[in-house]
C-alpha positions as a printed Julia matrix, in Angstrom:
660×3 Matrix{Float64}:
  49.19   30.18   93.91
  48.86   29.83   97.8
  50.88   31.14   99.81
  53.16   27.73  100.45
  53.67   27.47   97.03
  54.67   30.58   96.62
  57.1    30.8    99.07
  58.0    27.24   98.49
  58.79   28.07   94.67
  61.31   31.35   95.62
  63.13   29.71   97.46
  63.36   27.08   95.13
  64.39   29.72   92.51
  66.59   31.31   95.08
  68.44   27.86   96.09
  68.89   27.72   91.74
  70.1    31.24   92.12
  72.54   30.4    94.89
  72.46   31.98   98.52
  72.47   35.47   98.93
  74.19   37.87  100.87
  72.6    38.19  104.3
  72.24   41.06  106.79
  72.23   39.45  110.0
  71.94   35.94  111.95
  68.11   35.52  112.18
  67.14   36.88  108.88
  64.09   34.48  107.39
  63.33   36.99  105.05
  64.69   39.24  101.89
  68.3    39.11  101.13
  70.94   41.87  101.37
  71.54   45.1    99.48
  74.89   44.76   96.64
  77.61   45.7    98.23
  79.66   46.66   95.69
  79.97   50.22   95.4
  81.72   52.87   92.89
  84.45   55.23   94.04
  83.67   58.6    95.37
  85.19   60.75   92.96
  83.47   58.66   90.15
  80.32   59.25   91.97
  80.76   62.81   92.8
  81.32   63.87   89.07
  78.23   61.75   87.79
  76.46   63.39   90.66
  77.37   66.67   89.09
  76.26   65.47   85.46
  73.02   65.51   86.77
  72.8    69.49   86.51
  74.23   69.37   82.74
  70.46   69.74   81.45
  70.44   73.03   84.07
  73.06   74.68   82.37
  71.74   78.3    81.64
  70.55   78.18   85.35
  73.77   76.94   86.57
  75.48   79.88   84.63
  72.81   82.82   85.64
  73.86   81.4    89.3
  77.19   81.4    89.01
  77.17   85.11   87.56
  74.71   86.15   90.27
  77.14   84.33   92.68
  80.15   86.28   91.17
  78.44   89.63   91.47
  76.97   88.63   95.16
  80.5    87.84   96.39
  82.34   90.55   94.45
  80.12   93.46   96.51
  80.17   91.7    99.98
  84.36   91.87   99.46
  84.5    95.12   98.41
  82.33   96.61  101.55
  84.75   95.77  104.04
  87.63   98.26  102.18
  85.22  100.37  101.78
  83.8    99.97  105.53
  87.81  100.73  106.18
  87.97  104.18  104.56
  85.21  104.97  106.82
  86.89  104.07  109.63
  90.19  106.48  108.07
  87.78  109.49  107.85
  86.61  108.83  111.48
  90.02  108.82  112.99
  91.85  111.63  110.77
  89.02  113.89  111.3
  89.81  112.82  115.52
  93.58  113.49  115.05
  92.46  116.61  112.85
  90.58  118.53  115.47
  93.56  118.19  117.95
  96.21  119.7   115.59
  95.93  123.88  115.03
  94.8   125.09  111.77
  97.16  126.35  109.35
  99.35  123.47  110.26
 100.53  120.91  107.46
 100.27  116.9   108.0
 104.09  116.98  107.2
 104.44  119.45  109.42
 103.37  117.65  112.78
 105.18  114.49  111.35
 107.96  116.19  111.04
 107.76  118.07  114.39
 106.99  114.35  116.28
 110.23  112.65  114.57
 112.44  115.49  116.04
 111.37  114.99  119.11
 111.6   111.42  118.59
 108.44  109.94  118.84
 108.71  107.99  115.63
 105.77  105.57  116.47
 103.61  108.31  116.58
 104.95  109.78  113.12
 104.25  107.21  111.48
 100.95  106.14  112.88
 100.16  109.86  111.46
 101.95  109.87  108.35
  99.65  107.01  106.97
  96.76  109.23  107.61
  94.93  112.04  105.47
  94.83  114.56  107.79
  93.05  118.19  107.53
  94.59  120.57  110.59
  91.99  122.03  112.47
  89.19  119.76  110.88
  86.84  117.36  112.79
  85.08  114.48  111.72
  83.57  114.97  108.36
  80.59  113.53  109.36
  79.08  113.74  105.28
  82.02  111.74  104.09
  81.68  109.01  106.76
  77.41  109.15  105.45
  78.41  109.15  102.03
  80.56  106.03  102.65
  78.24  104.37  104.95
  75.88  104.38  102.25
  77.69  103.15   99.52
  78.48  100.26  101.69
  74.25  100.05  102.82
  73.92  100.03   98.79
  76.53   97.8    98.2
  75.71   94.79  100.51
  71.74   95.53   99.79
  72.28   94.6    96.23
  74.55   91.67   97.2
  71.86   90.45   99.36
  69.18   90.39   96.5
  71.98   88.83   94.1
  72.07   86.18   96.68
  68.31   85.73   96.85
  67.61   85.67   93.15
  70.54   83.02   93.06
  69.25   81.15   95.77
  66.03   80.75   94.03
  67.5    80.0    90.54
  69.68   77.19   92.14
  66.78   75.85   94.08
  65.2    75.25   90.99
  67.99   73.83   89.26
  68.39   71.09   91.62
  64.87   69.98   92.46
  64.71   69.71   88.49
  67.59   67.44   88.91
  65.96   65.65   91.21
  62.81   65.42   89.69
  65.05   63.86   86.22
  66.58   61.24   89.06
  63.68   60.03   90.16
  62.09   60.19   86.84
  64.86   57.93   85.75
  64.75   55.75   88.82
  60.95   54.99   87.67
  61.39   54.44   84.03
  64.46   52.01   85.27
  62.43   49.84   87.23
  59.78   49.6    84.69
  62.74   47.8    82.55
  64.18   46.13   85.01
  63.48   42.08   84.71
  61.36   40.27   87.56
  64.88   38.78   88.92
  65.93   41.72   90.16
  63.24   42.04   92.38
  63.12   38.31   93.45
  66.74   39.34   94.67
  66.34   42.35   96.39
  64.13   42.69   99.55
  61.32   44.87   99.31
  62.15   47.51  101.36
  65.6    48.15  100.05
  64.19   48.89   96.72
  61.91   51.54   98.44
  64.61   52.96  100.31
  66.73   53.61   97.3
  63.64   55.78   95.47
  62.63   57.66   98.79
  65.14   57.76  101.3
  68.7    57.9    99.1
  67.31   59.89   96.48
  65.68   62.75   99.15
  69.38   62.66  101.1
  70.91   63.27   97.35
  68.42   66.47   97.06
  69.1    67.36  100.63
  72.74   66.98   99.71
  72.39   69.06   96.56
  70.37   72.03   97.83
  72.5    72.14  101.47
  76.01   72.09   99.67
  76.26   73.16   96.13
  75.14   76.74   96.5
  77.21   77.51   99.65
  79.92   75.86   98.03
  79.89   78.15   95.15
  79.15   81.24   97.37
  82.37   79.96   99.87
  84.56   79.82   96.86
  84.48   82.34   94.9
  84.78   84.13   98.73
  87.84   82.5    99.05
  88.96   83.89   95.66
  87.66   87.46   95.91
  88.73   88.1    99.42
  92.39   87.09   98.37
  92.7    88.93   96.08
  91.65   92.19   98.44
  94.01   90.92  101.14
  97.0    90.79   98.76
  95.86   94.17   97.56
  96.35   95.74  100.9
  99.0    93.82  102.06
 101.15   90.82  100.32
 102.98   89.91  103.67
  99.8    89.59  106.03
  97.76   87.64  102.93
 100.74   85.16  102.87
 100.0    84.51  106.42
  96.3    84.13  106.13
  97.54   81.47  103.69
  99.33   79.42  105.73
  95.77   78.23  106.97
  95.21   76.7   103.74
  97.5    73.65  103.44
  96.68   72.56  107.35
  93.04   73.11  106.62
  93.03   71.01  103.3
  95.03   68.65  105.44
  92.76   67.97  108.27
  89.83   67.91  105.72
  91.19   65.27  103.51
  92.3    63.14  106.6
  88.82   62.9   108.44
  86.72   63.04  105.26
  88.78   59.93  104.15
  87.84   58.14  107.78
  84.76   59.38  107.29
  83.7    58.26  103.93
  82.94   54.06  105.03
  80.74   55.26  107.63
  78.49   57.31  105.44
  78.61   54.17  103.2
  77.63   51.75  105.74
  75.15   53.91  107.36
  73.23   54.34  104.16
  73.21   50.08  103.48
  72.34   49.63  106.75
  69.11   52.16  106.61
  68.01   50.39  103.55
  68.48   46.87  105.23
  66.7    48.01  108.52
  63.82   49.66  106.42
  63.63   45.99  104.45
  63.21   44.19  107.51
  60.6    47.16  108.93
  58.55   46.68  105.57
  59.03   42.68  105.71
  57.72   42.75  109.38
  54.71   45.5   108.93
  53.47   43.39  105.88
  53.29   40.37  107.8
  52.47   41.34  110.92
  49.92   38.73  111.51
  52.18   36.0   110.43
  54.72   37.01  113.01
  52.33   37.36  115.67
  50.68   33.51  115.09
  53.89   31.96  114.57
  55.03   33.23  117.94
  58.6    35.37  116.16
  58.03   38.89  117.56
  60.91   37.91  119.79
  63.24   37.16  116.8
  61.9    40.06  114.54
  62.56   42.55  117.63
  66.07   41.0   117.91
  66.68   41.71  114.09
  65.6    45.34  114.4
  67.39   45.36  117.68
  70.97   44.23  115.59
  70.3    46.56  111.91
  69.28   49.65  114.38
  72.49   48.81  116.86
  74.48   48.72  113.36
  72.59   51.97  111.95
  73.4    53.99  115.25
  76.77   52.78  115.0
  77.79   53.72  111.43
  75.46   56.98  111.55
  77.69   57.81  115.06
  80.74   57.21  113.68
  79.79   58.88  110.47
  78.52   61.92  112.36
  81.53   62.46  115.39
  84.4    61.73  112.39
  83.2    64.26  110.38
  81.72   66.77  113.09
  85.54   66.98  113.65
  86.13   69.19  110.92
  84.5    71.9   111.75
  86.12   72.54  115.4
  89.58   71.73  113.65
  88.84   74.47  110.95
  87.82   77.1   114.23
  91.1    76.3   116.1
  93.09   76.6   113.18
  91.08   80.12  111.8
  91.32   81.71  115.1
  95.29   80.9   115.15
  95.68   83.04  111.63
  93.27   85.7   113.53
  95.71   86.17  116.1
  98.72   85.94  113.52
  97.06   88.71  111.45
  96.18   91.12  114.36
  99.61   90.74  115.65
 101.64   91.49  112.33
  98.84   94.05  111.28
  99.77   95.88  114.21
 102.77   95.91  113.91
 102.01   97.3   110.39
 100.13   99.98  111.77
 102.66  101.3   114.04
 105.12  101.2   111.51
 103.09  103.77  109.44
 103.14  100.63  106.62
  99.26  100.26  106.5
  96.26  102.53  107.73
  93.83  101.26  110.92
  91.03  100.69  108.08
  93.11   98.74  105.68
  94.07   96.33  108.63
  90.29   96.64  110.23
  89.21   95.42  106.62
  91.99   92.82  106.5
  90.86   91.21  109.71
  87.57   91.48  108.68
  88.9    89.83  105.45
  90.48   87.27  107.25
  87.18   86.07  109.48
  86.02   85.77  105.89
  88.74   83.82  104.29
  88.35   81.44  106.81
  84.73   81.14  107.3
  84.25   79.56  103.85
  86.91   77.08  104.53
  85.37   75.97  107.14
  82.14   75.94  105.93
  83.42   74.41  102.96
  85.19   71.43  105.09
  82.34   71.25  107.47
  79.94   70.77  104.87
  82.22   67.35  103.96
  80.08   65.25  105.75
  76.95   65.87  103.8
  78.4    65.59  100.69
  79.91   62.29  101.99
  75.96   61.14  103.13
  75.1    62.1    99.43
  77.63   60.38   97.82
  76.82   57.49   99.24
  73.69   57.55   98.44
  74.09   58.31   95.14
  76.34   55.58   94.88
  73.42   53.13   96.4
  70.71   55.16   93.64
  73.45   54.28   90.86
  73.78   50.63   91.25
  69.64   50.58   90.64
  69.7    52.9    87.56
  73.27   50.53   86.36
  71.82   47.3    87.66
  70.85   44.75   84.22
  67.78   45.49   82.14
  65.37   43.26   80.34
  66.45   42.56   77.23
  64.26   45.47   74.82
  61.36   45.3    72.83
  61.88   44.68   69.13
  62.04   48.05   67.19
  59.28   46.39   64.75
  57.27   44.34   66.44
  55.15   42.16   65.48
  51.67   41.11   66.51
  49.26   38.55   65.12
  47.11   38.94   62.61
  44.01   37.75   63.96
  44.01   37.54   67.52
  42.32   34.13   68.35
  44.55   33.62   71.87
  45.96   30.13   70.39
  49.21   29.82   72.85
  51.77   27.27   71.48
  54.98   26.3    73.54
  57.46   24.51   71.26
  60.3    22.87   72.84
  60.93   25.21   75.68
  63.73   25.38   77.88
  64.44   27.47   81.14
  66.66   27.73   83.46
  67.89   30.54   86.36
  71.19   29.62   86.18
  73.52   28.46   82.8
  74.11   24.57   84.56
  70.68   23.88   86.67
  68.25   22.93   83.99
  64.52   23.71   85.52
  62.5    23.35   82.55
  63.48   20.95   79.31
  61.99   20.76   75.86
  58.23   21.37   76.75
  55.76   21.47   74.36
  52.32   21.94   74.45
  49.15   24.2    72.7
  46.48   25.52   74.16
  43.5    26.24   71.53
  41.63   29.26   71.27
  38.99   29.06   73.62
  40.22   26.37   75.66
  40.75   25.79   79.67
  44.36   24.36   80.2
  44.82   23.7    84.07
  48.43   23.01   85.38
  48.69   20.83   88.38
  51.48   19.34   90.15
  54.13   19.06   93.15
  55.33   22.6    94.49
  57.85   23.74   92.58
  56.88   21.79   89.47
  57.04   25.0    87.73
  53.76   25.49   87.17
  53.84   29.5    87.8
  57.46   29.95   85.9
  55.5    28.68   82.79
  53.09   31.52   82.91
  55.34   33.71   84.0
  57.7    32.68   80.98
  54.33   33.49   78.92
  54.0    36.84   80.41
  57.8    37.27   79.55
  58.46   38.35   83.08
  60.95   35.64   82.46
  62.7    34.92   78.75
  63.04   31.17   77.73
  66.18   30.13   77.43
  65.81   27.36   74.32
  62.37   26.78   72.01
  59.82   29.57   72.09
  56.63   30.29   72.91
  53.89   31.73   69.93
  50.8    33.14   70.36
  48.45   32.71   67.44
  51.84   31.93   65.5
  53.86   34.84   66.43
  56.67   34.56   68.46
  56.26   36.48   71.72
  59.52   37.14   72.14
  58.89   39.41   68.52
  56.48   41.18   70.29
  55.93   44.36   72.16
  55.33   43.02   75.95
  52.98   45.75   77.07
  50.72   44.56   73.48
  51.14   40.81   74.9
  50.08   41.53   78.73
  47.08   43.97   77.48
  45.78   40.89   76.54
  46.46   38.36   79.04
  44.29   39.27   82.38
  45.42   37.6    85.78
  43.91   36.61   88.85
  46.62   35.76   91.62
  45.58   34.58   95.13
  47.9    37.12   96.63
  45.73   39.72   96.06
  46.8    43.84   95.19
  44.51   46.61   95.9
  45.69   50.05   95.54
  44.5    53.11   98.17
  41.52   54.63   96.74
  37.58   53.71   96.08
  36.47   50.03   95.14
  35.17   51.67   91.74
  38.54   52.78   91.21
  40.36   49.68   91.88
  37.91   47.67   89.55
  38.12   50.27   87.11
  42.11   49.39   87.42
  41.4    46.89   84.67
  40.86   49.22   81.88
  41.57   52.51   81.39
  38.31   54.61   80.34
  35.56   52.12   82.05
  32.45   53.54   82.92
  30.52   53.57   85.91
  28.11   51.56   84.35
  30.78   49.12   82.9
  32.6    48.92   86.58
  28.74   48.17   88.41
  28.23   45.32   85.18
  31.96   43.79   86.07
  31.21   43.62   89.95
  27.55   41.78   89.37
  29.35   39.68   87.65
  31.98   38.62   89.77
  29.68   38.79   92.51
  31.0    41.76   94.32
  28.23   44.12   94.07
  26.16   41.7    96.63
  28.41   42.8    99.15
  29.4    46.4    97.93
  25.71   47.36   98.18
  25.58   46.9   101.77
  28.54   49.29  102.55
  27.5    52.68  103.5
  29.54   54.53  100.61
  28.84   51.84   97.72
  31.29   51.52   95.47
  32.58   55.05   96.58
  33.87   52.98   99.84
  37.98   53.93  100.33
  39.53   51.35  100.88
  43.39   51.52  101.52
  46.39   49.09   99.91
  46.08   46.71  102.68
  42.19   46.34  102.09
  41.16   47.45  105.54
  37.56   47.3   105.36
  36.94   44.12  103.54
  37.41   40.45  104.05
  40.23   38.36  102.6
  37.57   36.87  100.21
  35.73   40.11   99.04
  39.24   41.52   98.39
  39.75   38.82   95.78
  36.45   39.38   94.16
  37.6    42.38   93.45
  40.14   41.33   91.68
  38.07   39.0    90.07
  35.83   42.21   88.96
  38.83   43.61   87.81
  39.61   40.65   85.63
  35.97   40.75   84.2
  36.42   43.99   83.48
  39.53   43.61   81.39
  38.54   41.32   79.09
  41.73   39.6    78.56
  41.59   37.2    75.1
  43.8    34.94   77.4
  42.94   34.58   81.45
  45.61   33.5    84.16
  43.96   32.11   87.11
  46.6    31.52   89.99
  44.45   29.87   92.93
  41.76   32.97   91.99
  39.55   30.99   94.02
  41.1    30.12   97.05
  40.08   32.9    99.71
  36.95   32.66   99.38
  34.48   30.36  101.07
  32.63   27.15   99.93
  29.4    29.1    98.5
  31.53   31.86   97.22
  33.68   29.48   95.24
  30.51   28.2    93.7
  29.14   30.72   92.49
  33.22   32.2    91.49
  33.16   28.82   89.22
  29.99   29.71   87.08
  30.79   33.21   87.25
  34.63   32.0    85.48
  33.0    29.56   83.44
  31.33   32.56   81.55
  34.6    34.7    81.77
  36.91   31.98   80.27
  34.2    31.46   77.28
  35.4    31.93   74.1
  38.54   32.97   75.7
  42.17   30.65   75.96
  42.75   30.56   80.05
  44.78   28.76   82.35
  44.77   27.65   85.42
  46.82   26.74   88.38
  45.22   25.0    90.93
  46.0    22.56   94.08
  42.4    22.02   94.86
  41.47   18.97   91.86
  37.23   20.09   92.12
  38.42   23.53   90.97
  39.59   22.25   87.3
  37.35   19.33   86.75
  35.11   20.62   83.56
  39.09   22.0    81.96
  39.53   20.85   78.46
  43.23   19.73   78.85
  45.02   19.04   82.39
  48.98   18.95   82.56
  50.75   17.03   85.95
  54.25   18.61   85.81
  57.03   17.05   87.97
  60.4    18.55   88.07
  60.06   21.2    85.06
  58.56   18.46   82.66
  55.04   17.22   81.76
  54.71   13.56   82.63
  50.58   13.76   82.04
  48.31   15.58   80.1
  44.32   14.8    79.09
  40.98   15.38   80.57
  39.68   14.86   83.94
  38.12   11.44   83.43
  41.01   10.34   81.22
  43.67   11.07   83.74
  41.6     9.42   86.38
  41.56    6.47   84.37
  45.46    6.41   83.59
  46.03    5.76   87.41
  49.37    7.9    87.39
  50.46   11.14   89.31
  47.0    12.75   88.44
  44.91    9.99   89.97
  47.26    9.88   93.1
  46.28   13.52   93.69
  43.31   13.14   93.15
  43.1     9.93   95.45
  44.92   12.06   98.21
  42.77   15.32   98.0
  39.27   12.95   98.01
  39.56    9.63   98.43
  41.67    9.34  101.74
  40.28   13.48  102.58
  43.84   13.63  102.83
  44.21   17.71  104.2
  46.77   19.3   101.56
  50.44   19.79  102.48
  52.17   22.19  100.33
């Protein structure tokens, strides 16, 4: 249909639909994203369910993770002893040989220098001894061992969880895919463009961002957390219950900015979808903008989505960047607690230098996970909200599904029958009402009429992009609605005016019509169609790339390629939308004799606003208002004098221009 019509006819449907939801003052294009959105605990887990198929790779990390984390929290007591041996073999040297440990002790608390005493007392000293330098290399190489195997643990996990999640991913978007292949036509008439797009690319790359940035180091921070307290309270109950008093005021500022935090990560995520709709809305019709003077108004839309997007994404960003200086503050107050009361321990002969070197080292640890952990809140918030935006696509309403037996007909002859039809978008605005008509095998049926007749709904009812809501629609007897709707649109080939090429060579995108074609075939398709007059004269031929906006050809040789591609296909029923209306007066000429052949033997039909186009069709239906109020031949309707003839009359007689 042209391009009047068509945009005449959605927002027809859309006014039937009711008004949409939208973005901005200004916005002459798309409609808004759903705003309804799921909770983020709901969201997180089915997040998570998205690894269940990854579970002996989930469990090979965690174990990894366990065995990683287990060795880096055992170095640091082990780091301590080595520290012990340093300083007893210092203390060693200065005391005379032959000399017990209990001895000195002894000799320091009589003269009452009890500090001292017990500084010593909690040593292992050998009198007369220096540094046993062996021991201290001994040690230091358990611990080189130790963390060198942790590090490979850590590696080998990395790259086990790596592929874990981009498997995930890859199930995510596989699912997105298959979901939009079953979703109905009516979702897409209600949801701009480039929201859709932004949903499969941009949400669902944050979500694997999210996943491969969080979910490791959150396993790796807690079972940290875990191992190292369980070392601190086996060196020292009473400084571990200190480190934990970081705990409850960390979980506390966490939960209070990740709450603030959480509608901003929402919002920013809607409002990158809505800004990449109008992006894609204004790249696609960039010429349209331009001669119809709105590049002021466009810039002012991007202007107000990107003011809103660096809003949200600011707010988003400085709420939750808060964490992570909170955690610091609060970390470095339990660093000073611990050296204090360690210390103190020390002095009191309660705990060695290395135990409380390996408990402070212990506590930098126990408190770099939670703040990793907390910092980290901010991505997972991005992803979540995502995810949430990705689930309302895969949730969103399906077509209803194919029969499990279908049927098909016996003899496929491409008789199309509708039998009281009815259709309407919504349950109490009737569009179409008990139509009937048949089209015989072999016959040209051309539909004419106002805009928004519903001249395209009835083909699109026929292609089932739409399902009748009363009567039913057969093709050589059989019900489509019994049939499998990939079987019924193999054979029914269409020609639109708004044409769709694909990136890639103009063989290729004739070829589009039927899988397995032949060079040979494709050259045959394009002679007929006319397309290899102007083909030949390109310096590539038919290897000529062409991109999805048809750069490189005119408006009217991109439609004879699609023309070609409709040739090629040979439908047993043809769909001609306007096929003819890009091209010019000699084209179209030559396009008629060229369809004349195409449509023979074969059932087609035709929409058309230009009368000299459908002349020689075998039946002609005026609809008005969802219903047929003429039908006949050319000469027949002429002579009637009704709707047909006033058309006719405007488009010839009067040379009347046409006003969509």
């Amino acid at each position: 249909m042209s391009d009047s019509e068509q945009a005449s006819e959605a927002a027809a449907a859309a006014k039937r639909r009711g008004p949409a939801p939208m973005p901005g003052p200004g916005r002459f294009m798309g409609g808004a994203p759903v705003e309804k959105s799921m909770h983020f605990k709901a969201s997180g887990k089915r997040v998570l369910a998205l690894l269940r198929p990854e579970r002996a790779l989930i469990a090979a990390v965690l174990a990894l993770a366990a065995v990683s984390v287990t060795l880096s929290v055992i170095g640091p007591k082990i780091l301590g002893h080595a520290t012990d041996l340093i300083l007893a073999g210092v203390f060693g040297r200065q005391i005379p040989a032959g000399t017990s440990q209990a001895q000195v002790v002894a000799g320091l608390r009589e003269k009452g220098e009890t500090k001292q005493a017990d500084l010593l007392s909690a040593m292992n000293i050998h009198p007369g001894h220096g540094i046993d330098f062996h021991a201290v290399g001994t040690v230091l190489l358990w611990v080189l061992a130790i963390y060198v195997f942790a590090g490979i643990c850590g590696i080998v996990q990395a790259r086990l969880a790596n592929r874990a999640l981009q498997r995930a991913v890859n199930r995510l978007r596989r699912d997105v895919e298959e979901k939009i292949g079953r979703l109905p036509l009516s979702y897409f008439d209600q949801q701009p463009r480039g929201e859709v797009l932004s949903r499969v690319t941009n949400d669902i790359d944050n979500i694997g961002q999210t996943l491969q940035q969080t979910l490791s180091q959150i396993v790796t921070s807690l079972l940290t957390i875990v191992g190292v307290l369980t070392m601190m309270f086996y060196i020292s109950w009473l400084l571990a219950l200190i480190a934990l008093i970081s705990v409850p005021a960390s979980v506390f500022v966490a939960a209070r900015v990740g709450k603030r935090a959480q509608p901003q990560f929402v919002a920013q995520w809607k409002t990158t979808g809505r800004l990449n709709a109008h992006i894609e809305e204004m790249y696609s019709g960039h010429a349209l903008v331009k001669v119809f003077g709105r590049q002021e108004e466009s810039a002012e839309i991007f202007k107000e989505q990107n003011e809103k997007l660096y809003a949200s994404s600011f707010k988003a960003q400085f709420i939750s960047g808060l964490i992570q200086p909170c955690m610091m503050f609060i970390g470095n107050i339990n660093y000073v607690l611990v050296a204090v009361v360690g210390g103190l321990r020390v002095a009191s002969g309660a705990l060695s230098i290395g135990d409380v070197q390996a408990f402070i080292q212990y506590s930098r640890q126990f408190s770099q996970p939670l703040t990793q952990v907390a910092s980290m809140s901010n991505l997972v918030q991005s992803g979540v909200a995502s995810a949430e935006r990705v689930f309302e696509l895969l949730d969103a309403e399906e077509q209803a599904p194919d029969p499990v037996e279908p049927l098909r007909p016996t003899e496929l002859r491409g008789e199309v029958a509708f039998e009281n039809v009815a259709f309407r978008y919504q349950a109490d605005k009737p569009l179409i009402e008990d139509l009937s008509l048949t089209a015989e095998p072999g016959h040209t049926v051309a539909i004419v009429g106002p805009t928004g007749a519903g001249k395209t709904t009835l083909v699109n009812l026929l292609m089932r992009f739409y399902e009748v809501t009363g009567g039913r629609i057969t093709l050589d007897g059989v019900d489509v609605a019994r049939m499998d709707r990939e079987e019924l649109r193999a054979n029914i080939g269409m020609v639109l005016q708004d044409t769709w090429l694909f990136g890639g060579t103009i063989a290729e995108n004739i070829a589009y019509g039927r899988a397995g074609a032949t060079r040979e075939e494709v050259v045959e398709a394009a002679k007929a169609a006319h397309v290899d007059r102007f083909v030949r004269t390109l310096p590539d031929g038919y290897d000529t790339v062409i991109d999805d906006e048809g750069t490189g050809v005119s408006a009217g040789e991109k439609q004879l390629i699609t023309i070609a591609r409709a040739f090629l296909a040979e439908p047993s029923i043809l769909v001609l939308d306007e096929a003819t209306s890009s091209v010019d007066t000699r084209t179209e000429v030559l396009i008629q004799r060229a369809m004349a052949t195409l449509r023979s033997g074969r059932t087609a039909f035709v929409i058309a606003h230009r009368l000299s186009t459908i002349r020689d069709a075998d039946t002609i239906l005026v609809m008005e208002n969802g219903a047929i109020v003429e039908q006949g031949s050319h000469s027949e309707l002429l002579a009637a004098g009704g709707a047909y003839a006033r058309l006719y009359a405007a488009q010839f007689s009067q040379a009347v221009a046409e006003v969509d």
